[in-house]
C-alpha positions as CSV (number, residue, x, y, z in Angstrom):
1,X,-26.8,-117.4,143.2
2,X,-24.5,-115.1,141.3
3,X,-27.2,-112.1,141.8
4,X,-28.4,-112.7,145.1
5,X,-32.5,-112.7,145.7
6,X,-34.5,-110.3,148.3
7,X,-35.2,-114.1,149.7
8,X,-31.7,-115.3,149.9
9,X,-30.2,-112.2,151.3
10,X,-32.9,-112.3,154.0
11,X,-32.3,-116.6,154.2
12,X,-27.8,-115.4,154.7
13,X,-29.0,-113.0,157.3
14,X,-31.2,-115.5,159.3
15,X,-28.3,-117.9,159.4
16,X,-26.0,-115.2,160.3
17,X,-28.4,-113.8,163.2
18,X,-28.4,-117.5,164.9
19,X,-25.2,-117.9,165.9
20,X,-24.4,-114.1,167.0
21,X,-23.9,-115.5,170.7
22,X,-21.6,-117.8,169.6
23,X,-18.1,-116.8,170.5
24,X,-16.8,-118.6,166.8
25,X,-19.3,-118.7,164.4
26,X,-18.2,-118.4,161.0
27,X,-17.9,-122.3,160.3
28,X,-21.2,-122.4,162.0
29,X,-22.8,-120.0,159.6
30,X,-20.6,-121.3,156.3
31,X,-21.5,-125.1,157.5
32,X,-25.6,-124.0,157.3
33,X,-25.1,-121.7,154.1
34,X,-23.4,-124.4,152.7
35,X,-26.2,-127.0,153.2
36,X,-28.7,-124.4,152.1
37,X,-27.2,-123.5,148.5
38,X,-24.7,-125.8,147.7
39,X,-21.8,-123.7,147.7
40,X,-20.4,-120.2,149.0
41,X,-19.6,-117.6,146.1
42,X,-17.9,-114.1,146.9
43,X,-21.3,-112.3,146.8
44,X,-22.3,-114.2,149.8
45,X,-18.8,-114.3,151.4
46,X,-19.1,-110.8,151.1
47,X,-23.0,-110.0,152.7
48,X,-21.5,-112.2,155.7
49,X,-18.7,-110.2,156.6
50,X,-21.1,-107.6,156.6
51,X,-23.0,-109.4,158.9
52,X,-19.9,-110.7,161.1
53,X,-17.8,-107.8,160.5
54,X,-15.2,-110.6,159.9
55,X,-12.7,-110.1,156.9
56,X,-13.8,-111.3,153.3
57,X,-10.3,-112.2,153.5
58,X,-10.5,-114.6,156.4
59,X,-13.8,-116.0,155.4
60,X,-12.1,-117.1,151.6
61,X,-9.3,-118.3,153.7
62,X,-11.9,-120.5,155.3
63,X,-14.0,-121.6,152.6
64,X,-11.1,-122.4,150.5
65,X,-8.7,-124.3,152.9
66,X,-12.0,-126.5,153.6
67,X,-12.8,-129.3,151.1
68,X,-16.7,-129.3,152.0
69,X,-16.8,-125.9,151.3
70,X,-17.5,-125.1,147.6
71,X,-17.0,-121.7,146.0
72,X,-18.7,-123.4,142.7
73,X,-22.1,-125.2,142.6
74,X,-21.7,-129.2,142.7
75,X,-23.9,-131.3,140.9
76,X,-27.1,-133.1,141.9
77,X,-25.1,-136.4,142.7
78,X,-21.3,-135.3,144.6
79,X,-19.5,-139.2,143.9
80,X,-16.6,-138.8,146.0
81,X,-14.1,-141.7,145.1
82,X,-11.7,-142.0,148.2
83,X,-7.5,-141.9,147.4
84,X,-6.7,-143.0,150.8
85,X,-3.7,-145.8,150.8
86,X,-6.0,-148.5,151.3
87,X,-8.1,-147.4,148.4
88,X,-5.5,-146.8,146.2
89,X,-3.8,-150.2,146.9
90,X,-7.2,-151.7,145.9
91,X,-7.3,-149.5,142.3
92,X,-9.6,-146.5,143.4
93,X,-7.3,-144.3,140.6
94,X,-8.7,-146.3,138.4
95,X,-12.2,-146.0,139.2
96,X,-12.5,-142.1,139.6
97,X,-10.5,-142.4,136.3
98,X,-13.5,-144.0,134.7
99,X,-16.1,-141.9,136.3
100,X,-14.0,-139.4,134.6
101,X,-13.8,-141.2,131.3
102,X,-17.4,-141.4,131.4
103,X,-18.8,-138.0,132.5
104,X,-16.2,-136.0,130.7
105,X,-15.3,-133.8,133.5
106,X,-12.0,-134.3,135.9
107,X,-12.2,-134.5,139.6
108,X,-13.5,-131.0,140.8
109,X,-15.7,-130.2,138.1
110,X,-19.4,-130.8,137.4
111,X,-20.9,-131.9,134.3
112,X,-22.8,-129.3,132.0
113,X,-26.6,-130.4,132.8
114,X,-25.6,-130.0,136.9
115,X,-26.3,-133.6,137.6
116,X,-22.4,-135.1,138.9
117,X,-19.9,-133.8,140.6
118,X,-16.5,-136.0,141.2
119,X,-14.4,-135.3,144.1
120,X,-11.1,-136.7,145.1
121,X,-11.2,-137.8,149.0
122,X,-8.5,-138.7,151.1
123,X,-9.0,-141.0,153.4
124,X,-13.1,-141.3,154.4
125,X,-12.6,-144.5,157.2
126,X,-13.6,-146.9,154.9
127,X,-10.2,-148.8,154.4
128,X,-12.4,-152.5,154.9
129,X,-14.2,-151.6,152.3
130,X,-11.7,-150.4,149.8
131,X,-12.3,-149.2,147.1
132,X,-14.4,-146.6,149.2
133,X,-17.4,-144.3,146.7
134,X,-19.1,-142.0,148.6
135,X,-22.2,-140.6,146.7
136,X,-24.5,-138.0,148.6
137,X,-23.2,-139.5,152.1
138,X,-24.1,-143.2,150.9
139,X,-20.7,-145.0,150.5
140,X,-20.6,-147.8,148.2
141,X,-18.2,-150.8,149.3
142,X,-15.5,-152.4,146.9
143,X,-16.4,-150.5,143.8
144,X,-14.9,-152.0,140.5
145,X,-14.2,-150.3,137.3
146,X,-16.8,-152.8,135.7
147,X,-19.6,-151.2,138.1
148,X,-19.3,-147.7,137.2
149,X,-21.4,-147.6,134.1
150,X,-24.0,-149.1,135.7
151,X,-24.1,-146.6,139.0
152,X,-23.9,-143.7,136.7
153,X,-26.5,-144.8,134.8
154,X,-28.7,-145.5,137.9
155,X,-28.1,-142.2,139.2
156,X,-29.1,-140.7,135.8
157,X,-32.2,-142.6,135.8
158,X,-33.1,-141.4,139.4
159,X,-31.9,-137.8,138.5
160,X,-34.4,-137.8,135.6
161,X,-37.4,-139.0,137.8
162,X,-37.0,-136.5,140.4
């Protein structure tokens, strides 16, 4: 999205124009431009504080204090390996650690080919169920290192058929 489209100016605008009653609406318009693309870059931080007349400045502010909010693309698959204490206690270091090891990339980065992205999460309400993996919303219950391989490798297989 580096050079934005005729379509995806006219796509920020739209989502700008719907919240213009709203007394607060830049998370609001992030949140949907977000969903849409995948991630927020300056060129689009930019077009909505022409939109908003809110400050570039305040917008970064927002889109970088926020953990959803990405000023990268993520991958196809986002496996987000909880750190909360409860998942910690129960060895979730060493699981991101081998999606690491695996993927080559380090928590915050995305793989070359755009399929995985790995994200460090605090705490996602999970603690029963420790180690916690979230992947695309679906959280996966008492992960082990020894499973790792094999829920990369389906997610590879699905990302290949799709």
């Amino acid at each position: 999205m580096a050079q934005l489209s005729e379509a995806a100016v006219a796509q920020i605008k739209e989502i700008c124009k719907r919240y213009t009653d709203e007394t607060t609406p830049l998370m609001m318009i992030l949140s949907d431009i977000q969903k849409e693309y995948g991630y927020i870059p300056l060129e689009v931080q930019e077009l909505v504080s022409a939109e908003t007349g809110v400050s570039v400045a305040e917008i970064y502010g927002v889109v970088t204090f926020y953990s959803f909010f990405s000023l990268k693309p993520k991958g196809k698959y986002i496996i987000g390996c909880c750190l909360g204490t409860a998942c910690y206690v129960k060895g979730a270091q060493q699981v991101i650690d081998k999606f690491s090891e695996i993927l080559g990339i380090k928590p915050g980065e995305t793989t070359e080919d755009g399929l995985f992205t790995i994200d460090a999460l605090r705490c996602i309400g999970a603690c029963g169920i420790a180690p916690a993996v979230s992947i695309n919303g679906t959280v996966y219950p008492k992960v082990e290192v020894k499973a790792v391989p094999g829920i990369i490798k389906e997610l590879q297989e699905k990302g290949a058929n799709a």
